[in-house]
C-alpha positions in Angstrom: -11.8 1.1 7.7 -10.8 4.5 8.9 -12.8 7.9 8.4 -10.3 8.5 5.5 -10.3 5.3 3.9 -14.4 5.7 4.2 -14.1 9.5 2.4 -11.5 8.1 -0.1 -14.6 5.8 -1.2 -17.2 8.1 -1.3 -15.2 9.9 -3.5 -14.2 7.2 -6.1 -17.9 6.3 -6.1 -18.5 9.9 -7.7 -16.0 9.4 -10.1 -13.4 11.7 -7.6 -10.4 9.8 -7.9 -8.1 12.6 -7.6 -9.5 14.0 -4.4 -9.4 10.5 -3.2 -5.9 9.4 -3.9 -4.1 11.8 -0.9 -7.4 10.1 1.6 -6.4 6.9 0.6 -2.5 7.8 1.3 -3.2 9.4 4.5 -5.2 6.2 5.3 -2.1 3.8 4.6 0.1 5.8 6.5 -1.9 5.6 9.4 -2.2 1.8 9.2 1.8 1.6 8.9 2.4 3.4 11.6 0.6 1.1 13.7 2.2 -1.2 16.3 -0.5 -3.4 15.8 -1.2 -3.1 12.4 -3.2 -5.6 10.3 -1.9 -7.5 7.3 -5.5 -7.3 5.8 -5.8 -3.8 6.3 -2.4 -3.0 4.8 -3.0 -4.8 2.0 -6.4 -3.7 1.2 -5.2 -0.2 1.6 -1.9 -0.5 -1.3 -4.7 -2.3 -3.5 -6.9 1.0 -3.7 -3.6 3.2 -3.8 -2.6 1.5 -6.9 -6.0 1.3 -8.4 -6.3 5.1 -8.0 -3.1 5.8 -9.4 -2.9 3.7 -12.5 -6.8 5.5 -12.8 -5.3 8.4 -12.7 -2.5 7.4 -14.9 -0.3 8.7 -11.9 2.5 5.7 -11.1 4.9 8.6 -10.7 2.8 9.4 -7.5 3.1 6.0 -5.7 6.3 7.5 -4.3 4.5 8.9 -1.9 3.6 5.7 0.0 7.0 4.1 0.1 8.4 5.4 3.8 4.4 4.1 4.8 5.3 0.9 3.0 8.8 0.2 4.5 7.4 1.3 8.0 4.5 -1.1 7.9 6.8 -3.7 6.7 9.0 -2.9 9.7 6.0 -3.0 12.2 4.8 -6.5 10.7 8.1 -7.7 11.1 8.8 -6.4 14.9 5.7 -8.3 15.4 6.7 -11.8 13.7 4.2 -11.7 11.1 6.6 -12.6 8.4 6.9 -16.0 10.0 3.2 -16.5 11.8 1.5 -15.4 8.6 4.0 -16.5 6.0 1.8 -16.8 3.5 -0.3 -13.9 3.7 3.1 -11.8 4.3 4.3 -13.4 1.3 1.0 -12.1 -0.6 1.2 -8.7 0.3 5.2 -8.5 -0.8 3.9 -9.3 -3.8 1.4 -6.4 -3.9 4.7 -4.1 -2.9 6.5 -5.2 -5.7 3.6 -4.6 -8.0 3.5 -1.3 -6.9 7.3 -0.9 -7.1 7.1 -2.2 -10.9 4.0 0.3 -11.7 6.0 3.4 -10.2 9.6 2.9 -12.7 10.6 -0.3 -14.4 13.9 0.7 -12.7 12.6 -0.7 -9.5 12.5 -4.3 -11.2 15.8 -5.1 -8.9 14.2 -4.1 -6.0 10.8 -5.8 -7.1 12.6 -8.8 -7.4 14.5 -8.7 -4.2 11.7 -8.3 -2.4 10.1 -11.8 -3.2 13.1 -13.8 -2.9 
């Protein structure tokens, strides 16, 4: 966990989520921008952004992770992880598309796309 991802914490323990949600962002898009970034990490990271966010009754905000999203994707691709971890990879396009889904039901295309 990074410092941010530790603050982002502390704050939703005292019932901070909005002061939170733009750790828990910064957190994300410091994971995607890894070359070596972790699945896990990734993953555990776009849980708490979308648990903040529907908390906050803020889907309109989870715009703000999608260039981390498609750049993590990228990174975990570069690296063959799609392949040598199919099934977790496969997992965490399905947290993606639950995020794209909470966002705009407009993105159900794209949602969809993404698992096939």
């Amino acid at each position: 966990a990074t410092s941010d991802e530790d603050l982002a914490g502390a704050y939703q323990r005292r019932g901070r989520l909005e002061d939170a949600k733009p750790l828990v962002l910064q957190a994300l898009r410091v994971e995607c921008s890894k070359d070596i970034i972790k699945l896990a990490s990734m993953a555990r990271l776009l849980d708490s952004v979308l648990e903040l966010h529907e908390a906050t009754s803020d889907n309109a905000g989870l715009a703000a992770c999608q260039d981390a999203i498609n750049e993590g994707l990228g990174n975990l691709q570069k690296r063959g992880i799609h392949t040598s971890e199919a099934v977790s990879y496969a997992a965490l396009l399905q947290k993606i598309a639950k995020i794209l889904l909470a966002h705009d039901e407009l993105n159900r295309a794209g949602a969809v796309d993404l698992l096939e």
